[in-house]
Each structure stands twice: as structure tokens, then as C-alpha cells.
Backbone as XML, in Angstrom:
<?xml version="1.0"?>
<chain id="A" units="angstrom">
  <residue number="1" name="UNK">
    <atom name="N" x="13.437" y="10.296" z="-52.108"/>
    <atom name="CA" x="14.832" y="10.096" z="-51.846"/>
    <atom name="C" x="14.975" y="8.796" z="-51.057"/>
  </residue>
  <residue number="2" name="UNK">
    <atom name="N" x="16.212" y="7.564" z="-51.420"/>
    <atom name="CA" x="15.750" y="6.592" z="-50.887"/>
    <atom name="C" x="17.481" y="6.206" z="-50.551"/>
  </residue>
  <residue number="3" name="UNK">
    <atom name="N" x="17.653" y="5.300" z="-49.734"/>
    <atom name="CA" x="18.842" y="4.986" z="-49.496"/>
    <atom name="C" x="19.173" y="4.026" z="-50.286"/>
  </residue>
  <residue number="4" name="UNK">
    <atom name="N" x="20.779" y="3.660" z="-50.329"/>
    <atom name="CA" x="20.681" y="2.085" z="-51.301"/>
    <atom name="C" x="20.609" y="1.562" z="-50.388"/>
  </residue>
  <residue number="5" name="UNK">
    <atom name="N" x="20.902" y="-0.143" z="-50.831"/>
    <atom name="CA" x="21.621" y="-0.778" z="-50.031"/>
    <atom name="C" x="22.831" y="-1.315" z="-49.556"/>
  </residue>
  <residue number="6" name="UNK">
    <atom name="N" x="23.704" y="-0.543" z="-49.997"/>
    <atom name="CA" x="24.936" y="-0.179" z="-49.039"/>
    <atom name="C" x="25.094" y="0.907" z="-47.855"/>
  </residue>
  <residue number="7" name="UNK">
    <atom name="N" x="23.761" y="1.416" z="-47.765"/>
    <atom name="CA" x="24.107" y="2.148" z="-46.821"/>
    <atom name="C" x="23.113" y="1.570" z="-45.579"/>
  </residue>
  <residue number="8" name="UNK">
    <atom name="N" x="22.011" y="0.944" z="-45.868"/>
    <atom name="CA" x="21.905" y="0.530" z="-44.531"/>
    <atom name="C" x="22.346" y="-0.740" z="-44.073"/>
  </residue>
  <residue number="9" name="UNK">
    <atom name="N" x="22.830" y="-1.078" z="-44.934"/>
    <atom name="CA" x="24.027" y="-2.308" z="-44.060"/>
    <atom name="C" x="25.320" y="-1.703" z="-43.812"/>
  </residue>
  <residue number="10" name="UNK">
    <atom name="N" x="25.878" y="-0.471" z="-43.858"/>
    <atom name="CA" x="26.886" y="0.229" z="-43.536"/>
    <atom name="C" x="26.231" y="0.569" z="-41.866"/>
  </residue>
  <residue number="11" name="UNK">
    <atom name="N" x="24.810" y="1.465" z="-42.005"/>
    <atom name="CA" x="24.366" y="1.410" z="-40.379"/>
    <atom name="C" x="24.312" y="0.358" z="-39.743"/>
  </residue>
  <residue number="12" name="UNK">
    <atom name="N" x="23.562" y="-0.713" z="-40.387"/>
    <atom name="CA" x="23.139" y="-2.087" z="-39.412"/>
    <atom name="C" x="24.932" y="-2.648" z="-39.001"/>
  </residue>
  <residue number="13" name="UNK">
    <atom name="N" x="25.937" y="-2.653" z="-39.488"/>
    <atom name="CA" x="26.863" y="-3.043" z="-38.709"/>
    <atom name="C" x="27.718" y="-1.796" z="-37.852"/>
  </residue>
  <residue number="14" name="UNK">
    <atom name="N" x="27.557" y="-0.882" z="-38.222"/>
    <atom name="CA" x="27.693" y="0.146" z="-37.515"/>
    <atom name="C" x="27.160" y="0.080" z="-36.266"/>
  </residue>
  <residue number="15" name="UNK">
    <atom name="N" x="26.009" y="0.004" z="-35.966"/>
    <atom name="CA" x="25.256" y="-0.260" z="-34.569"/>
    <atom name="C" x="25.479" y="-1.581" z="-34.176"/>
  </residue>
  <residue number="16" name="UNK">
    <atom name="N" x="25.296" y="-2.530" z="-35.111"/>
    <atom name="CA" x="25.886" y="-4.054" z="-34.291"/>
    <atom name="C" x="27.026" y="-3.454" z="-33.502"/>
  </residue>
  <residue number="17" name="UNK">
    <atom name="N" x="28.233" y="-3.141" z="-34.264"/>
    <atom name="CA" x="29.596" y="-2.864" z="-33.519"/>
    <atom name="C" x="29.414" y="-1.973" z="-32.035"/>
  </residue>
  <residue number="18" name="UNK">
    <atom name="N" x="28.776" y="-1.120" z="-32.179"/>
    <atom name="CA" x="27.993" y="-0.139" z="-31.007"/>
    <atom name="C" x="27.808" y="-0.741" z="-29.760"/>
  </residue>
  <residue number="19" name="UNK">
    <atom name="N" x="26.801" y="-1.830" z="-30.454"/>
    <atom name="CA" x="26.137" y="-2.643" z="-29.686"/>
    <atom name="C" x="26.865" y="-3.730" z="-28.605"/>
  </residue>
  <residue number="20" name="UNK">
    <atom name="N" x="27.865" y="-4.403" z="-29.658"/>
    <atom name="CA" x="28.956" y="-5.649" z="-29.520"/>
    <atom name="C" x="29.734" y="-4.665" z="-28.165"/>
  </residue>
  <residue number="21" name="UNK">
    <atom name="N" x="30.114" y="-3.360" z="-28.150"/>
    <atom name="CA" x="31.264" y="-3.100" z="-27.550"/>
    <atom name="C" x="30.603" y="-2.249" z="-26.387"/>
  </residue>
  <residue number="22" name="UNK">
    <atom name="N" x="29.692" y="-1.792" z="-26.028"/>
    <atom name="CA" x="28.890" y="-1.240" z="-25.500"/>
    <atom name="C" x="28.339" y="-2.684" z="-24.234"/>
  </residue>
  <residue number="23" name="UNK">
    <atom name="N" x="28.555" y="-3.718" z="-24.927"/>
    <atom name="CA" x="27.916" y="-5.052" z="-23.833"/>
    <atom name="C" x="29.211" y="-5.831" z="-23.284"/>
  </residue>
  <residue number="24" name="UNK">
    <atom name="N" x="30.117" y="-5.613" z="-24.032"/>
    <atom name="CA" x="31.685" y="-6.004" z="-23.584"/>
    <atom name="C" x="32.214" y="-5.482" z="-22.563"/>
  </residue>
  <residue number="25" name="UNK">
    <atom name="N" x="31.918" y="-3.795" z="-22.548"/>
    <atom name="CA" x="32.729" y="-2.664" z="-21.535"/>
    <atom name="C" x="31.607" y="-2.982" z="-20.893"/>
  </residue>
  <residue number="26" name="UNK">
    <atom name="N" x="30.690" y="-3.196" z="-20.890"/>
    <atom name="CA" x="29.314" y="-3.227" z="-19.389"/>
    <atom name="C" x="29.771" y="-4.689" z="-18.748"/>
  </residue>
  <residue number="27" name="UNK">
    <atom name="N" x="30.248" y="-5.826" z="-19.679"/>
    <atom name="CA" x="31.015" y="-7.143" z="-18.385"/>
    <atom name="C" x="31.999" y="-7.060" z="-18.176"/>
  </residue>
  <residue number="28" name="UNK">
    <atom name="N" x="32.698" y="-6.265" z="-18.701"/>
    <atom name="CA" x="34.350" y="-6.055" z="-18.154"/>
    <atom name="C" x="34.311" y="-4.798" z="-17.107"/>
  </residue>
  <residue number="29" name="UNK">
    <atom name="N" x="33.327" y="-4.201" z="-16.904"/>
    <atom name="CA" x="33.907" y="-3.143" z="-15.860"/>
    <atom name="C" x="32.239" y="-3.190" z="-14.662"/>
  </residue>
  <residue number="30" name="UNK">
    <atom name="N" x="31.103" y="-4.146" z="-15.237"/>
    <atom name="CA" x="30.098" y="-4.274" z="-14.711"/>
    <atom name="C" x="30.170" y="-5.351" z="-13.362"/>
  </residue>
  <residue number="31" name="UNK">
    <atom name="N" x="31.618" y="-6.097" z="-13.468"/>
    <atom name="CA" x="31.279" y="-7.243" z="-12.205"/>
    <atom name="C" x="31.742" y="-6.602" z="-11.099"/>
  </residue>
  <residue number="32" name="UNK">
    <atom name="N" x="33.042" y="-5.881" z="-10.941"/>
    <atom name="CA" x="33.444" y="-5.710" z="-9.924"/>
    <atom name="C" x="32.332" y="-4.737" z="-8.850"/>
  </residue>
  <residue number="33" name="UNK">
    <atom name="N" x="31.368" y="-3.740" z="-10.371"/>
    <atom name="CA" x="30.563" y="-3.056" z="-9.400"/>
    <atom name="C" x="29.200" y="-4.246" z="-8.686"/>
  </residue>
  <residue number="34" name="UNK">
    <atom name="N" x="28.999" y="-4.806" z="-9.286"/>
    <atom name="CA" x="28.287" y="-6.003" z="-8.829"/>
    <atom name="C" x="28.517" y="-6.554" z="-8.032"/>
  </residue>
  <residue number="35" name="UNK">
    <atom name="N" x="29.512" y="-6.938" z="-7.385"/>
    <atom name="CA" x="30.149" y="-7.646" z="-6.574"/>
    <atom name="C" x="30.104" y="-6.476" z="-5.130"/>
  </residue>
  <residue number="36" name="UNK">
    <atom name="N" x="30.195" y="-5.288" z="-5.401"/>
    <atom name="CA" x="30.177" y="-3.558" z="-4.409"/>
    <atom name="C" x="28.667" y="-3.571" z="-3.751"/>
  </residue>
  <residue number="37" name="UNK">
    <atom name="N" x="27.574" y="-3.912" z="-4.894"/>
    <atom name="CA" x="26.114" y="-3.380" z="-4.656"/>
    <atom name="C" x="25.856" y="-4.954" z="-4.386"/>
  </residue>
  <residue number="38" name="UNK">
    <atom name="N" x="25.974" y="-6.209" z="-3.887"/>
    <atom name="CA" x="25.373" y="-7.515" z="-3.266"/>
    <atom name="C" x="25.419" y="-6.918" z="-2.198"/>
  </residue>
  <residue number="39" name="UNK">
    <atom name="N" x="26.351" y="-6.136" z="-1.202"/>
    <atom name="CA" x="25.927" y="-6.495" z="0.354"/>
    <atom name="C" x="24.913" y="-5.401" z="0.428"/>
  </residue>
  <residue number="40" name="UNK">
    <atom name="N" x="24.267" y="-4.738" z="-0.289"/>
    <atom name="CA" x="23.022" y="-3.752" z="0.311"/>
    <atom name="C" x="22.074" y="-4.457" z="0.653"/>
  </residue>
  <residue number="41" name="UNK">
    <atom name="N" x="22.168" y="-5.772" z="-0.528"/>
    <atom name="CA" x="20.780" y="-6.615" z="-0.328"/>
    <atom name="C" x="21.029" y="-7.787" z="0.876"/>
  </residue>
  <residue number="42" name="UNK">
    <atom name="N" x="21.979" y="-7.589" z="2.028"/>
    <atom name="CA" x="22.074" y="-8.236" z="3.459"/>
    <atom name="C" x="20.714" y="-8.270" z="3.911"/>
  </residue>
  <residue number="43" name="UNK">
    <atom name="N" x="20.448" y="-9.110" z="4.593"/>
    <atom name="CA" x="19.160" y="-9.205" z="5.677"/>
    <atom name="C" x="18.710" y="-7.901" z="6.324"/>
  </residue>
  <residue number="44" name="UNK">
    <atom name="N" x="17.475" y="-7.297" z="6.269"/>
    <atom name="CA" x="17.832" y="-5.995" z="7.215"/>
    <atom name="C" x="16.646" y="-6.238" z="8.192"/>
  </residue>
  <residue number="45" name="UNK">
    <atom name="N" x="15.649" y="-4.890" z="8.627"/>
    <atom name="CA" x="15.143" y="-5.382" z="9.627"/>
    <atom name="C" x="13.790" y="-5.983" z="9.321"/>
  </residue>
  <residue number="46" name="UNK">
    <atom name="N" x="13.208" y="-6.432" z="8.407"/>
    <atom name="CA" x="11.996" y="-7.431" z="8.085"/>
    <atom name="C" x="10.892" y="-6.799" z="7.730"/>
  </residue>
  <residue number="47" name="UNK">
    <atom name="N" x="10.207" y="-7.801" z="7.851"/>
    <atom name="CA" x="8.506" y="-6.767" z="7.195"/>
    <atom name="C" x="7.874" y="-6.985" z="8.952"/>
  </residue>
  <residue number="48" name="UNK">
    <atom name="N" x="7.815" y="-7.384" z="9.542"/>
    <atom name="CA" x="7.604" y="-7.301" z="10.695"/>
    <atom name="C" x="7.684" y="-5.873" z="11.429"/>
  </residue>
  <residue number="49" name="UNK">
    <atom name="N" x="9.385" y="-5.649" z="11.731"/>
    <atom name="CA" x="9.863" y="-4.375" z="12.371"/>
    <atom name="C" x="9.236" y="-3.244" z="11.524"/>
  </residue>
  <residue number="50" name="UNK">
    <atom name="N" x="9.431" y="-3.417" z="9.619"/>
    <atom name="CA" x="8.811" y="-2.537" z="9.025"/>
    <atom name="C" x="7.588" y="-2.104" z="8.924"/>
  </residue>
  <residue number="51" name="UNK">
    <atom name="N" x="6.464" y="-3.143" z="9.744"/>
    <atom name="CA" x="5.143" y="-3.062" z="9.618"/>
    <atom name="C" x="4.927" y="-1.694" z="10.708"/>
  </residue>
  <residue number="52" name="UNK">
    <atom name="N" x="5.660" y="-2.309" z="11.707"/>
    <atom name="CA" x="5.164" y="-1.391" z="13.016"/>
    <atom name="C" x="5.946" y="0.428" z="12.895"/>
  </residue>
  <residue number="53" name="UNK">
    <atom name="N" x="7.199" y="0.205" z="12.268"/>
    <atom name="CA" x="7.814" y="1.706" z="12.023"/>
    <atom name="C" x="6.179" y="2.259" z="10.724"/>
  </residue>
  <residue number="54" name="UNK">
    <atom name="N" x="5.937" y="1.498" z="9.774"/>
    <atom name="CA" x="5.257" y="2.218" z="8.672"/>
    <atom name="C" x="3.450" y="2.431" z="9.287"/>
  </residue>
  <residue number="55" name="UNK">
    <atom name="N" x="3.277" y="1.573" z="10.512"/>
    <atom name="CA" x="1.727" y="2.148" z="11.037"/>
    <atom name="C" x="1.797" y="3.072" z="12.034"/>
  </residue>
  <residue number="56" name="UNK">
    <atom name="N" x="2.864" y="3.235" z="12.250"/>
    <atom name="CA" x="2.943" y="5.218" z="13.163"/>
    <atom name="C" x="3.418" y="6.105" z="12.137"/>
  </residue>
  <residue number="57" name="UNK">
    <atom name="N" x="4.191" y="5.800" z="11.000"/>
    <atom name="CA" x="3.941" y="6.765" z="9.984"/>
    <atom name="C" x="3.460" y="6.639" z="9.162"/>
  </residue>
  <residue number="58" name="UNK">
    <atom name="N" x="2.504" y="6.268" z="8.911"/>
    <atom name="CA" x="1.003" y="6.477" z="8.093"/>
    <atom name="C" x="0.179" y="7.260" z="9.236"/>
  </residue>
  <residue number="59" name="UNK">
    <atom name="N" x="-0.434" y="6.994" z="10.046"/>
    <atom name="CA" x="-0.938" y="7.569" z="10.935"/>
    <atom name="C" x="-0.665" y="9.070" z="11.061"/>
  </residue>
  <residue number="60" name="UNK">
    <atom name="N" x="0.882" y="9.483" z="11.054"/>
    <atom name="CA" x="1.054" y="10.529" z="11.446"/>
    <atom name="C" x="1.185" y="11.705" z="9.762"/>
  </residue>
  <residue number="61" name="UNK">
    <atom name="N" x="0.790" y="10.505" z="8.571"/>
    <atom name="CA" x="0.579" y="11.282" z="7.357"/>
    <atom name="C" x="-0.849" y="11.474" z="7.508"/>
  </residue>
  <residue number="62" name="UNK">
    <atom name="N" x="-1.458" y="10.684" z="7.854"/>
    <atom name="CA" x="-3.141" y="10.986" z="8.031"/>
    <atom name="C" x="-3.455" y="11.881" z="8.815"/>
  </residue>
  <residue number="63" name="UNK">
    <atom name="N" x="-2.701" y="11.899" z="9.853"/>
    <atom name="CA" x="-2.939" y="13.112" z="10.844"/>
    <atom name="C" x="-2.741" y="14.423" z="9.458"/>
  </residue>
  <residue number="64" name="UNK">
    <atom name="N" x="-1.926" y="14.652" z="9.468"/>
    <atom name="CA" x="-1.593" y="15.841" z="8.739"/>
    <atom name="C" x="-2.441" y="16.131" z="7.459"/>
  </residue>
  <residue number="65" name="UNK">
    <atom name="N" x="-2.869" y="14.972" z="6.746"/>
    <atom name="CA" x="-3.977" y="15.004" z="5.768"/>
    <atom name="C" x="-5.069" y="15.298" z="6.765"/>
  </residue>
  <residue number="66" name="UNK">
    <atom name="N" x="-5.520" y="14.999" z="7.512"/>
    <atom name="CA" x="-6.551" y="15.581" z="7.873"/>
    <atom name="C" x="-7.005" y="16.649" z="8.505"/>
  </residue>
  <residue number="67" name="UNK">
    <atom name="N" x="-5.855" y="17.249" z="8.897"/>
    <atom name="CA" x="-5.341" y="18.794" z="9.059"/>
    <atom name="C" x="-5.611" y="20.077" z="8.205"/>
  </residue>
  <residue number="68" name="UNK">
    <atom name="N" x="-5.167" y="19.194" z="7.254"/>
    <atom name="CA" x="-5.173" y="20.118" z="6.314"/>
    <atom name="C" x="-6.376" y="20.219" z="5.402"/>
  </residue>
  <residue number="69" name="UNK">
    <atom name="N" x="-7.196" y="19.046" z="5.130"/>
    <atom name="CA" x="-7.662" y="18.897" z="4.252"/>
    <atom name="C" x="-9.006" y="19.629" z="4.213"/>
  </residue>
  <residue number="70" name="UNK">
    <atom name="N" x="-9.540" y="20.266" z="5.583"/>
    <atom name="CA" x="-10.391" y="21.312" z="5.667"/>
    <atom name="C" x="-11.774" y="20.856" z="5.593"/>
  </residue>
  <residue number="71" name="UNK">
    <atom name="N" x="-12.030" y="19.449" z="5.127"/>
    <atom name="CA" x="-13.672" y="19.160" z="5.371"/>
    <atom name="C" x="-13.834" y="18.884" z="6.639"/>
  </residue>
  <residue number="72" name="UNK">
    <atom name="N" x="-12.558" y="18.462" z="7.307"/>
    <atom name="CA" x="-12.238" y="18.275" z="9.187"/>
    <atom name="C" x="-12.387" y="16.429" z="8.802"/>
  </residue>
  <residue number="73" name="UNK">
    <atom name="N" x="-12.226" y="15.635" z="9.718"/>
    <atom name="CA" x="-12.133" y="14.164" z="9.488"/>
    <atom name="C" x="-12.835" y="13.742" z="9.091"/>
  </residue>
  <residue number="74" name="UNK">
    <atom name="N" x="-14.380" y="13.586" z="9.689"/>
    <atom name="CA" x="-15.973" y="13.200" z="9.386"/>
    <atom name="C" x="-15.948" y="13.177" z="7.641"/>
  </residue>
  <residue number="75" name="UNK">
    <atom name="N" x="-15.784" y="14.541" z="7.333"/>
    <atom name="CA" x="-16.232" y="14.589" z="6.035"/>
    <atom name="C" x="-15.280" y="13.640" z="4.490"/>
  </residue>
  <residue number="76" name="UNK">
    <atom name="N" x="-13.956" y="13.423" z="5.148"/>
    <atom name="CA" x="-12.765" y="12.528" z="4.603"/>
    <atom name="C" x="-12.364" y="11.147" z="4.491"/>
  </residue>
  <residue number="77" name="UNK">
    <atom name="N" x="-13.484" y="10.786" z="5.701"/>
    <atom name="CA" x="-13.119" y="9.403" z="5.965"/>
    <atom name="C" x="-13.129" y="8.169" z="5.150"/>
  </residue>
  <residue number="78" name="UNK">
    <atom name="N" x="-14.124" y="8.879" z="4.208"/>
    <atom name="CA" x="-14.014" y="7.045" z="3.279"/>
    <atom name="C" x="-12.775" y="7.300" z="2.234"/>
  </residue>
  <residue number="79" name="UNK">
    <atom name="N" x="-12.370" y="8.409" z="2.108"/>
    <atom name="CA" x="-11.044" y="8.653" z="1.207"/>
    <atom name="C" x="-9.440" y="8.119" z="2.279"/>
  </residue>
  <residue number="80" name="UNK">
    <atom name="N" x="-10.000" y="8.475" z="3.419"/>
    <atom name="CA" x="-8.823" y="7.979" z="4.710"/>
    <atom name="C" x="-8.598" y="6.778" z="5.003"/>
  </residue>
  <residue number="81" name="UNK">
    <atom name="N" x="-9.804" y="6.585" z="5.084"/>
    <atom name="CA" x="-9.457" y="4.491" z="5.474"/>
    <atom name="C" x="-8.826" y="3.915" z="4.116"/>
  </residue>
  <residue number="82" name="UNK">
    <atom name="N" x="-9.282" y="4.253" z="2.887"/>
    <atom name="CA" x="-8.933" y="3.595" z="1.565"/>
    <atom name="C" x="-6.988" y="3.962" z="1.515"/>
  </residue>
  <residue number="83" name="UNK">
    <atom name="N" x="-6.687" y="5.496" z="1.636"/>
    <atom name="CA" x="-5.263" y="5.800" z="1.533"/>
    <atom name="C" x="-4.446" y="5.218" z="3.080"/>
  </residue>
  <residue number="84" name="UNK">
    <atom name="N" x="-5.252" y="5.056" z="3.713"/>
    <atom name="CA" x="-4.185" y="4.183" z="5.117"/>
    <atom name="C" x="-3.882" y="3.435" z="4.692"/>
  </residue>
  <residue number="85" name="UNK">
    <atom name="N" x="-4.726" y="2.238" z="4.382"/>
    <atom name="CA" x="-3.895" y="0.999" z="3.792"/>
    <atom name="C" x="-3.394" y="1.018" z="2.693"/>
  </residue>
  <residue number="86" name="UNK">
    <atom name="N" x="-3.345" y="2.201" z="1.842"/>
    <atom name="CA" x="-2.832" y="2.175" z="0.454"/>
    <atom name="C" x="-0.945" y="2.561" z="1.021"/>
  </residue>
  <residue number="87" name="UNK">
    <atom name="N" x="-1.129" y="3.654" z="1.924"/>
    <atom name="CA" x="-0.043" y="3.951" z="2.618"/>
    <atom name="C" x="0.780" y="2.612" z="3.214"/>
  </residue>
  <residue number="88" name="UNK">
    <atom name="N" x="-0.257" y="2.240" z="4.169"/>
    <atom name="CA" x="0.539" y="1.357" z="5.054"/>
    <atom name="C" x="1.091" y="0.137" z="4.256"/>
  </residue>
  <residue number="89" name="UNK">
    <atom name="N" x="0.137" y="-0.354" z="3.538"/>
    <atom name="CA" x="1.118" y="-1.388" z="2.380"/>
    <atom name="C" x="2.069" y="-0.781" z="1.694"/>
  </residue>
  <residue number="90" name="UNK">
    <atom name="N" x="2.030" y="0.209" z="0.953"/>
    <atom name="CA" x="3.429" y="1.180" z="0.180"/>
    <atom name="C" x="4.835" y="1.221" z="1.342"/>
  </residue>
  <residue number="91" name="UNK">
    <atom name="N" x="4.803" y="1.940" z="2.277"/>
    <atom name="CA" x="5.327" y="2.401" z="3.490"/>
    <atom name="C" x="6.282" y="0.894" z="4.176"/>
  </residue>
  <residue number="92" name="UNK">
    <atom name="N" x="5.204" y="-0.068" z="4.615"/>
    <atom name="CA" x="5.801" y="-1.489" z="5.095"/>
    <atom name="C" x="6.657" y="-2.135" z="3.906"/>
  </residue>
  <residue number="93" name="UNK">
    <atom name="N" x="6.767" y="-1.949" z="2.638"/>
    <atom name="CA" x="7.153" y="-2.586" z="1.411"/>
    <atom name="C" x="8.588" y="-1.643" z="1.935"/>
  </residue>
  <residue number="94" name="UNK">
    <atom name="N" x="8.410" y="-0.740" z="1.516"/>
    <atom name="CA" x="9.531" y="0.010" z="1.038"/>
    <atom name="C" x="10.482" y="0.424" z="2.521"/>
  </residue>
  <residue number="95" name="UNK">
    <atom name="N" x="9.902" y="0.090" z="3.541"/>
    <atom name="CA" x="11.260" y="0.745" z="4.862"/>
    <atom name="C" x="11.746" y="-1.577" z="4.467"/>
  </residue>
  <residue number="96" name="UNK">
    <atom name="N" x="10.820" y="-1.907" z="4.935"/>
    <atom name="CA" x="11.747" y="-3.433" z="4.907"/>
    <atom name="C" x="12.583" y="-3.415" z="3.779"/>
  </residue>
  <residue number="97" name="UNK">
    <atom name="N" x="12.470" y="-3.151" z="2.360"/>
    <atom name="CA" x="13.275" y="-3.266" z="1.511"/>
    <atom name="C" x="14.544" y="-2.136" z="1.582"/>
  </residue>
  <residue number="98" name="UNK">
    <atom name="N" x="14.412" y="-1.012" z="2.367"/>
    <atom name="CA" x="15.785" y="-0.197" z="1.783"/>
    <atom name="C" x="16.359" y="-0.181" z="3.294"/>
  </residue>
  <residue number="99" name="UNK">
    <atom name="N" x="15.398" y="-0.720" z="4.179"/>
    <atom name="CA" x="16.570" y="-1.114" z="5.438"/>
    <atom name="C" x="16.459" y="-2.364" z="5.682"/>
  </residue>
</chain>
């Protein structure tokens, strides 16, 4: 069973049109929200301030990983030092960027 070809150039402008009006209503009603979501990205408090908030909480996730994790610290440690800094770089990225 096969289509002709009137019918997939009946779809292909069918979806062009889709397409065409679908990117029209996203710049006609997309700036003003654009213009709403610029001041989030204001200056906030740096990778600096964020370094020092994200190395007392990493610390205090490691604490708790190692709480829990039942081999007691000794037995965790080369998995701990590797996820601190996996933390503390994740952690410092992300408080400077959403504050």
C-alpha cells in the first residue's frame, strides 16, 4: 500500500503551515516573556561566596554519606575524596548560577 504523490505534499505543506505558525505565535507572544526572565540572570552572589556556602555543604553530605554508608569512613575513603570534589564542583556551579 503506497501513498501518491498528492498526498505527501498535502502533509509536507500541512506541517510547513504547522511549522510557519507555531514560530510566529512563539515571536509574537515569546518577547515580552523574554524581556520578564533577563532580570533572573542579574549579578548574584559569585563563584567565590558560592565556593564557601558549597564546601560546608558538601562536607555536611559527606558527613551523612559516611554515616550511613556502614563500612565507617576508613573503609570509603577513596570513593569520598573522588565524590567531594565531584560535589564541590557540581554544588559551587549551581548555588553561583541560581543565586
Amino acid at each position: 500500500m503506497s501513498y501518491g504523490a498528492g498526498g505527501d505534499v498535502k502533509l509536507f505543506v500541512v506541517v510547513a503551515v504547522v511549522i510557519v505558525a507555531v514560530g510566529a505565535l512563539t515571536l509574537l507572544f515569546g518577547a515580552p516573556i523574554v524581556e520578564g526572565v533577563t532580570g533572573i540572570f542579574e549579578p548574584g552572589i559569585g563563584l567565590k561566596t558560592a565556593a564557601i556556602w558549597s564546601f560546608f555543604l558538601t562536607v555536611a553530605v559527606m558527613v551523612v554519606f559516611a554515616l550511613v554508608a556502614g563500612d565507617s569512613l576508613i573503609g570509603e575513603i577513596q570513593f569520598m575524596i573522588g565524590g567531594f570534589f565531584s560535589f564541590f564542583f557540581m554544588f559551587t556551579v549551581l548555588i553561583a548560577w541560581v543565586f
